[in-house]
N, C-alpha and C positions, 0 to 999 in steps of 0.2 A: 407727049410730054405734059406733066401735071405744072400749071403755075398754082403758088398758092400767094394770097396778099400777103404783105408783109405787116404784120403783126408788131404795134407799138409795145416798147417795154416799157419796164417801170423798174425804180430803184426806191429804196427807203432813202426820202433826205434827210431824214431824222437819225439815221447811225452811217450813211457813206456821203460821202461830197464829191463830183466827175472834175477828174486832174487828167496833166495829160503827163507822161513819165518820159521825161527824154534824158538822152543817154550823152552826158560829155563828150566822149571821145568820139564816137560817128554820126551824131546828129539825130540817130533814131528814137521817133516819137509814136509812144504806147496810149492809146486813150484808154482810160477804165476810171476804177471809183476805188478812191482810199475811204477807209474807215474811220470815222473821226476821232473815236477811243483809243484806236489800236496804232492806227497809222500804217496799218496792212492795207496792200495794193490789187487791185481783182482787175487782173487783163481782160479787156473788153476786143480792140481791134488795133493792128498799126495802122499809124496815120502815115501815108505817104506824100499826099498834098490837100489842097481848103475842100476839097470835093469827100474827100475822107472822111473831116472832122466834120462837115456838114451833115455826110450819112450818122455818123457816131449822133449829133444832134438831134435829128433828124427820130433816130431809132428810138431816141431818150426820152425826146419832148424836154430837152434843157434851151433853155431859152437866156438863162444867164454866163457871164464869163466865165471860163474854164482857167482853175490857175495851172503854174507848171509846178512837178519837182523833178531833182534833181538826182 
């Protein structure tokens, strides 16, 4: 079995901003990056609890607060 490190990403914060997209009716919450022009949404990972959004962090190198929508 091949492990390979895991490799930081990178986002433009100059045209996406990292939301997390949760859902009214069942609670489930999407982390990715809208677009600050468009307001277009790019699925990254579900978040099922703080160990999630930590990896999602984690993956980014975001180190600021994450808003929600809706």
């Amino acid at each position: 079995m091949i492990f390979r490190k895991k490799e930081k990403k990178s986002y433009d914060a100059t045209v996406k901003k990292p939301v997390i997209k949760a859902s009214i009716c069942n609670g489930e919450q999407v982390a990715g990056f809208a677009d600050i022009n468009t307001g277009a949404f790019e699925e990254i990972m579900l978040i099922r609890d703080d160990a999630d959004l930590d990896e999602f962090r984690k993956q980014f190198g975001i180190t600021t607060d994450i808003g929600k929508i809706y």
